[in-house]
N, C-alpha and C positions, 0 to 999 in steps of 0.2 A: 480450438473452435471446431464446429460440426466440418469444416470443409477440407480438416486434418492438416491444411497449410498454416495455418493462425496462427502466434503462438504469444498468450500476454504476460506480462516477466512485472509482478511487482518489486516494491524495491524497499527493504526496511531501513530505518536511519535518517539523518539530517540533511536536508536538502540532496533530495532524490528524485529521479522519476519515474515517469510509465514509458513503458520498452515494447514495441508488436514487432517479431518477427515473423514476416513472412515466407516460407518454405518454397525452392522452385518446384517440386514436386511433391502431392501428397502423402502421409505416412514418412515422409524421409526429413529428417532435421539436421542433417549436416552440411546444407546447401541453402541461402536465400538472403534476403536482405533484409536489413535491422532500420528501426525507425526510431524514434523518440517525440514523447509528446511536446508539443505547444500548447498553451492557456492563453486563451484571449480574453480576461474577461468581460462577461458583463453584467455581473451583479453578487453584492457582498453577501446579502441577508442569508441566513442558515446554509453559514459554510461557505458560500459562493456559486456561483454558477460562471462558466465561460461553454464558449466553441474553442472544440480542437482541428487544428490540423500535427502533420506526423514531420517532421526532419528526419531524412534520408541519412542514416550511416554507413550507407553503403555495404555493396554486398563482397560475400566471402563463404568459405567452406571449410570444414574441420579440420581438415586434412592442412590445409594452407594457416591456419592457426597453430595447428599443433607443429607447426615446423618451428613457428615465433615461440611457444612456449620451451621447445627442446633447446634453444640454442639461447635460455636463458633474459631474454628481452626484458629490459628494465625501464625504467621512468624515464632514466637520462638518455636512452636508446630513442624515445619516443620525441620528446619534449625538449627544447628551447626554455627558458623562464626569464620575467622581466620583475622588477619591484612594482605591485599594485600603486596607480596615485591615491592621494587623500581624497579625491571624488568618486574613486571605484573605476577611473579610468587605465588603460594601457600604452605602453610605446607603440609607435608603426608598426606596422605586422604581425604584434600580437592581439588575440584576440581574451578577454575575460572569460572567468569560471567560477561561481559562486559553488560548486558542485559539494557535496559531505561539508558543506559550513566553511569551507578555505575560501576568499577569495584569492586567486592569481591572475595573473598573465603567462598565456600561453601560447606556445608556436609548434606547430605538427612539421620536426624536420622531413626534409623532403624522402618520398619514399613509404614514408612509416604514418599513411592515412589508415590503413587496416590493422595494423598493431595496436593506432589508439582506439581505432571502434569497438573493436575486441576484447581487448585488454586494460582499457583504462575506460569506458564507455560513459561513465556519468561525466567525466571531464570532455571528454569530445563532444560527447550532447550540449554541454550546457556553453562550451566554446561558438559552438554552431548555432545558438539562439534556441534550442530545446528547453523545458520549462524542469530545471532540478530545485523547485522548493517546493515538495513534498516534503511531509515530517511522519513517519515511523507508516510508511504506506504497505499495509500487511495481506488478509486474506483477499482473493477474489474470487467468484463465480460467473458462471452464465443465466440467462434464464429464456428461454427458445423462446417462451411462452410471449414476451415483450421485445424481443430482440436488444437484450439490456444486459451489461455488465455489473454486480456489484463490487465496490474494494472498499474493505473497511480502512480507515486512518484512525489510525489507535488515540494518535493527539493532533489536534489543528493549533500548530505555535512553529514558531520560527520563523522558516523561509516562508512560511502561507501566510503570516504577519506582515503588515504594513510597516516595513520599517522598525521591527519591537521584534523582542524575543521575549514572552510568556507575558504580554500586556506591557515591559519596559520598551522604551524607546531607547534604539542603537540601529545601526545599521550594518550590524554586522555580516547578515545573511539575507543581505540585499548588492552589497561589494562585488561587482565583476558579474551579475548579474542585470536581468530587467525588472525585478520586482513585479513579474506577471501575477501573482496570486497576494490579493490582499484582502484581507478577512481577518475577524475578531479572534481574541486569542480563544480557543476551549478547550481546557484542559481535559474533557472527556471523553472527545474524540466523536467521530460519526461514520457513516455509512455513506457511500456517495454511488451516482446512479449514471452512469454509462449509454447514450442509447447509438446504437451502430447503423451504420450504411455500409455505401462500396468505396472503395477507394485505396491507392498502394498498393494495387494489386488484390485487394482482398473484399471480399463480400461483409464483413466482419470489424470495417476498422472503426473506432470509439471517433462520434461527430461532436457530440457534446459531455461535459460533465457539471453534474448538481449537487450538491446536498440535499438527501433524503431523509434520513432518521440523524438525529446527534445526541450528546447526551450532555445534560441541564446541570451547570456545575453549581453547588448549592452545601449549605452551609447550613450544618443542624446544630439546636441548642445540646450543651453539655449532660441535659441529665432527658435528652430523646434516644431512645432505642438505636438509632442508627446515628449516634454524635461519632464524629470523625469519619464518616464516608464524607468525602466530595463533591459525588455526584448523585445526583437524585437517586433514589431507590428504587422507583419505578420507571427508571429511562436507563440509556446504555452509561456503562465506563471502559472508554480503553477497550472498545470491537478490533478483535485481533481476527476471528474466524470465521467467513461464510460461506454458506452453500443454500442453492434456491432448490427447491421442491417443486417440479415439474409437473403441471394441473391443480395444486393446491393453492396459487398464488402468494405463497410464504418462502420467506426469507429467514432462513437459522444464522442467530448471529450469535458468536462466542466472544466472550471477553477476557484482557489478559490484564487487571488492574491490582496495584497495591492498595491505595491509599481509598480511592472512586469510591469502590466498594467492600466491608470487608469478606464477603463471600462474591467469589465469582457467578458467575450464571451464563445459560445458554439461554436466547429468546428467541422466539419466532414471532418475527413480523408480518402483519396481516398487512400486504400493498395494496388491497381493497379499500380495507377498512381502516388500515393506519395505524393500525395498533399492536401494541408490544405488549406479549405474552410467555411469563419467565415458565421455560419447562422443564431447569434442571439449575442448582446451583453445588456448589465446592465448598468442602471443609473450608478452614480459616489456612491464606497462605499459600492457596492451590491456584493456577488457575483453568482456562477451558482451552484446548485444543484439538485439531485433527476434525473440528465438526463438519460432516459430510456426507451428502444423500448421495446413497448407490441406488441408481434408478431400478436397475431389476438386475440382482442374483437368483438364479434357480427359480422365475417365476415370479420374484417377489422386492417389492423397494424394500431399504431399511433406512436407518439416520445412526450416524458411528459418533461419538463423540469420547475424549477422553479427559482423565480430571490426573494432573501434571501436579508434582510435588507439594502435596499437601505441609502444611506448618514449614514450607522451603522458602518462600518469600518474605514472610512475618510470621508472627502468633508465633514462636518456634515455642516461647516458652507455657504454649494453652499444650500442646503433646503429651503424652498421658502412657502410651505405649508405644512401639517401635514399630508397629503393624500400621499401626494408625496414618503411616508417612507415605503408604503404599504407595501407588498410583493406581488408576483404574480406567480399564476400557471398557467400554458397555454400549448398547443400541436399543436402540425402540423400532419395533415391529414385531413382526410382518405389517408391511400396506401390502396395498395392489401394487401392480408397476409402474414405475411414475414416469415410465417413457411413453 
């Protein structure tokens, strides 16, 4: 963040979360303390919507880590374990962890509170009442312009499911958890919308989160141009990448899908006007990453984006030539500066 203390740690994978570490000192990251989000919510419709507040895991320093890492620190160094009950409950003194899709029961032996914040951190989070059912929670950006976070969620299933994994009903990655996030299953994932205040220390910390853009899972007939995408054509699949453009009020969102769609694409989102406009799509099999605005090199913004193994995810057998697999980085501009 602008005040060089801030620091937001998405987190890709099942049942995960959002991490702000705050630095004691500007410019310097080997000193400060780590938080984890909570989801409160208060409403399901597109995506969901809650209030955050942060769980404290306490602070620590690199130096004091890297001693736990040299001398080998392991799971069983860290952790006590009990048998989960059949309600999602624990024995006395431990507490539950739905954390990467496990439920356990867990106990921080004494001593070894900074080895788990450190070293095992989605467990301690989600031990501590931290919100770990996020599903595949990938790029994120800032944007000055609204004082807003974006992070795309490549898929809304699992732990962000009410008790279901991909529309089935289990409870599996609800077990040693609180089931803070419940929301319909989308397999096409979305964009969600951050807006900050002060607090933990920080001018910068996430007060609420929403659903902003998602993408519309949908189902084409056999003999329609686009039979076997997923997801709408003209909506997102699977937003793996964003980066906000500063004065243009656009949002660039990349996506990383197989099935959604069969050519990837990069959009920019108009947060005036709401709308999504494709300004770069991928060979069959590719998809988009790295997408990101450098506000001013030598005088001038640019937008980087790159197209990641072509015919590598499907289509292997549409390849034609061995050039054809390349990969490719490229940019649009010159702008002005978009700082």
């Amino acid at each position: 963040m602008p005040d060089r203390k801030t620091v937001y740690e998405t987190d890709d994978g099942t049942n995960v979360g959002l991490f702000m570490f705050v630095a004691d000192e500007p410019g310097r990251l080997d000193s400060g303390r780590l938080y984890a989000m909570r989801w409160h919510q208060t409403g399901d419709e597109n995506g969901g919507v809650a209030d955050l507040d942060w769980v404290d895991l306490g602070h620590a320093d690199s130096a004091s880590v890297k001693v736990l890492i040299d001398k080998g620190t392991t799971f069983s160094d860290i952790f006590e374990t009990a048998r989960i009950g059949e309600e999602g409950g624990c024995p006395e003194g431990f507490r539950g962890s739905n954390a990467n899709g496990v439920p356990e029961c867990l106990k921080v032996k004494p001593g070894m509170e900074l080895a788990a914040s450190r070293l095992e951190t989605r467990r301690y989070a989600s031990m501590l009442g931290a919100t770990t059912e996020l599903r595949k929670e990938e790029g994120l950006t800032y944007d000055p312009d609204h004082g807003r976070l974006y992070v795309a969620i490549s898929e809304i299933a699992n732990g962000m499911e009410d008790a279901a994994a991909k529309g089935a009903a289990t409870g599996r990655y609800e077990a040693g958890g609180a089931n803070a996030i419940r929301v319909a299953y989308n397999p096409c994932g979305g964009v969600y919308a951050l807006d900050l205040g002060k607090g933990e220390g920080s001018d910068y910390a996430a007060k609420t989160m929403r659903g902003m853009v998602l993408g519309r899972p949908t189902t084409y007939p056999k003999d329609d141009p686009y039979a076997g995408s997923t997801c709408a054509i003209d909506g997102l699949a699977n937003p793996d990448n964003v980066s906000y453009l500063p004065g243009y009020d656009l949002l660039l969102i990349g996506e990383d899908t197989e099935d959604g769609h069969q050519n990837d694409a990069v959009w920019a989102y108009d947060l005036g006007g709401r709308k999504l406009t494709r300004i770069l799509t991928t060979p069959y099999g590719a998809e988009t990453t790295s997408v990101y605005a450098y506000p001013n090199l030598g005088g001038h913004g640019y937008v980087v984006s790159v197209v990641q193994h072509p015919y590598g995810e499907s289509d292997q057998d549409k390849l034609q030539t061995p050039e054809q697999a390349q990969a490719y980085l490229g940019y649009l501009g010159p702008f002005p500066p978009l700082d």
